[in-house]
TIMARZA-510626 format. One line per field, with one value per residue (C-alpha): chain; x, y, z; residue in three letters. Coordinates in nm, 4 decimals, always signed. Example, Ala and Ser with C-alpha at 12.3 -4.5 7.8 and 13.67 -1.06 7.14 Angstrom:
2
chain <- (A, A)
xx <- (+1.2300, +1.3670)
yy <- (-0.4500, -0.1060)
zz <- (+0.7800, +0.7140)
resn <- (ALA, SER)
// end
This chain:
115
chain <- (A, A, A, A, A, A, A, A, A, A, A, A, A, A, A, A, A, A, A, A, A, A, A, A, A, A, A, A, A, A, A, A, A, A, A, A, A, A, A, A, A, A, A, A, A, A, A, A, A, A, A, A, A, A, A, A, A, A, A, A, A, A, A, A, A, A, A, A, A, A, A, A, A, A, A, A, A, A, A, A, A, A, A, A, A, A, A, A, A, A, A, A, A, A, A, A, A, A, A, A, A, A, A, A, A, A, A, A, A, A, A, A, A, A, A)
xx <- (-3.1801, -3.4630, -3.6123, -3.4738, -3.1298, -3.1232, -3.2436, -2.9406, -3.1502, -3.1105, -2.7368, -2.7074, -2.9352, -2.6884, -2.3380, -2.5282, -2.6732, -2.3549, -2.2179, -2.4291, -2.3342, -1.9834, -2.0381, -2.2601, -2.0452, -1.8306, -2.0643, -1.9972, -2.1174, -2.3745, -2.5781, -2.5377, -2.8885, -3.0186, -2.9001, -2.6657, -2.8904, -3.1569, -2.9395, -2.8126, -3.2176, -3.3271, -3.0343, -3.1271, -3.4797, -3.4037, -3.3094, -3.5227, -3.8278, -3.7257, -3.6428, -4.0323, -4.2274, -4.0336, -4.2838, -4.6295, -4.7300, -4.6777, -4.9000, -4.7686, -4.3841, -4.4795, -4.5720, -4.2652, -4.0730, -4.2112, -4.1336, -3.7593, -3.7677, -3.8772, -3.6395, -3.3948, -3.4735, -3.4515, -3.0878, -3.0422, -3.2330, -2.9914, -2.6616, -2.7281, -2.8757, -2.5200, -2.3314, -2.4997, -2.3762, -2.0315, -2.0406, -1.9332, -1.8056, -1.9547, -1.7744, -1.8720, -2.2083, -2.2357, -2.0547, -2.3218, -2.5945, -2.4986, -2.5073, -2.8743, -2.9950, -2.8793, -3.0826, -3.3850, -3.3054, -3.2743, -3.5699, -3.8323, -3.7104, -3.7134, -4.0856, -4.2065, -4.0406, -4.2961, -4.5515)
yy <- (+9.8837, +9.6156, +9.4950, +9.1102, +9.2510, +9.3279, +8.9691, +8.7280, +8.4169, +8.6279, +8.6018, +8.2553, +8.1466, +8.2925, +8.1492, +7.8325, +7.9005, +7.9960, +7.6556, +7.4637, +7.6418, +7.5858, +7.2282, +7.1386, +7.2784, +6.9979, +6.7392, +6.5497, +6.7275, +6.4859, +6.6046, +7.0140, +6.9785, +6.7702, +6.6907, +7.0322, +7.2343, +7.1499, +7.1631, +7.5351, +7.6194, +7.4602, +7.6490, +7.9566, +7.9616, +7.9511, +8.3085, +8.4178, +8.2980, +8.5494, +8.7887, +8.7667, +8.7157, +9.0154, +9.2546, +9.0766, +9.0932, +8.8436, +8.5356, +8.5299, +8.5770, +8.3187, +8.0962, +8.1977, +8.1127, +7.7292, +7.7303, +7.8304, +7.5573, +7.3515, +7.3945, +7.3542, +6.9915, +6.9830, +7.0600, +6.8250, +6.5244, +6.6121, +6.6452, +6.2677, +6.1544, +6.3023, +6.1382, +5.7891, +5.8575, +5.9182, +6.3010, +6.4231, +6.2991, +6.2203, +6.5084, +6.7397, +6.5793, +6.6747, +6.9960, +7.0877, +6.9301, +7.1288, +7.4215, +7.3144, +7.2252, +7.5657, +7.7558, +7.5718, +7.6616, +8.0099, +8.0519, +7.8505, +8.1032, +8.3900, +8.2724, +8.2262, +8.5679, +8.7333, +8.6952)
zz <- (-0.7474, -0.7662, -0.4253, -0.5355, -0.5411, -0.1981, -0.0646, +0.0523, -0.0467, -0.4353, -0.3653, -0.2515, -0.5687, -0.8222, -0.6636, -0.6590, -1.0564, -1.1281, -0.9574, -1.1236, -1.4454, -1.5103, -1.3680, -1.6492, -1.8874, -1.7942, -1.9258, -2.2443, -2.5386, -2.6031, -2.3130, -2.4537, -2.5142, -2.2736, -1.9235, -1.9337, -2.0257, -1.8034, -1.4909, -1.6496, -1.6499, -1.3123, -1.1283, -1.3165, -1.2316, -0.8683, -0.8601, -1.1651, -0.9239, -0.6201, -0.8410, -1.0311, -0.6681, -0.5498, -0.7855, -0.5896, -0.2377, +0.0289, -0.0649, -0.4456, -0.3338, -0.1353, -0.4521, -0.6157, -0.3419, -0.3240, -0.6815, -0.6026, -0.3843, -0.6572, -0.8834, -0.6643, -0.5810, -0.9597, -0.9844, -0.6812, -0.8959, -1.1629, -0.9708, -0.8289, -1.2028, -1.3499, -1.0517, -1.1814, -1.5164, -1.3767, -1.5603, -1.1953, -0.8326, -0.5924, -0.4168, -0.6485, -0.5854, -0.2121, -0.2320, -0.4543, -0.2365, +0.0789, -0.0869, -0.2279, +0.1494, +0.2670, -0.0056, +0.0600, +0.4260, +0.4051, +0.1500, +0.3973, +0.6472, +0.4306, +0.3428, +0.7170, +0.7917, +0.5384, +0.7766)
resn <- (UNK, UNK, UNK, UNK, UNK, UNK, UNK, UNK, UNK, UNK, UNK, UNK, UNK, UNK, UNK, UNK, UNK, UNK, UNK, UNK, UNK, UNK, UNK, UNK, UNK, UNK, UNK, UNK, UNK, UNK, UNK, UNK, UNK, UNK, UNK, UNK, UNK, UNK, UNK, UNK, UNK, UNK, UNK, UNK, UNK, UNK, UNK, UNK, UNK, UNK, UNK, UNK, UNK, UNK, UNK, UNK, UNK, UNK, UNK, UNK, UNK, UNK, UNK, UNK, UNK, UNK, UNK, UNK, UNK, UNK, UNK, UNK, UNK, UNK, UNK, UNK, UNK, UNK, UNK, UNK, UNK, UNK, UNK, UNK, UNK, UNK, UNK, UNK, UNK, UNK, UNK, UNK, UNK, UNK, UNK, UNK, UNK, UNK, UNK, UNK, UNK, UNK, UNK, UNK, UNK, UNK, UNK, UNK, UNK, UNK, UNK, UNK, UNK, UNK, UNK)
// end
């Protein structure tokens, strides 16, 4: 087992990619290779970020973690982009977003915990 796969904030990060996932799918197919697919990447790269710091020491994770962050602020940019375009609700919309504002929540501690 890899040290990543042992992290919560690693768990939380793929429900959410997964989330994010199958919600995009539901997109018209005009947007397969645009607005789909980069909510699809941006979710994915939250987890794909804790799992790559988890192989450097402390400061680096640290890097990867703000970059976790990053990208999910991404998907959250998207989710209220795709709620404009009227590709989702706006229920849909906040579900998603309070699960976004709890990741971000538990990776900020995670990172001030690696102290």
């Amino acid at each position: 087992m890899f040290r990543f796969e042992n992290l919560e904030i690693w768990e939380i990060a793929i429900s959410y990619a997964k989330d994010c996932y199958f919600l995009a799918n539901s997109f018209p197919a005009k947007e397969k290779y645009a607005l789909s697919d980069q909510l699809r990447r941006a979710a994915v790269s939250i987890s794909n970020n804790i799992a790559e710091g988890s192989a450097f020491g402390t400061q680096k994770f640290k890097c990867f973690l703000d970059i976790s962050i990053g990208s999910t602020l991404e998907t959250v940019n998207i989710l209220a982009f795709a709620e404009e375009l009227r590709y989702i609700v706006r229920e849909k919309k906040n579900e998603l977003y309070e699960e976004a504002e709890k990741l971000i929540r538990k990776i900020r501690s995670f990172k001030s915990r690696l102290e």
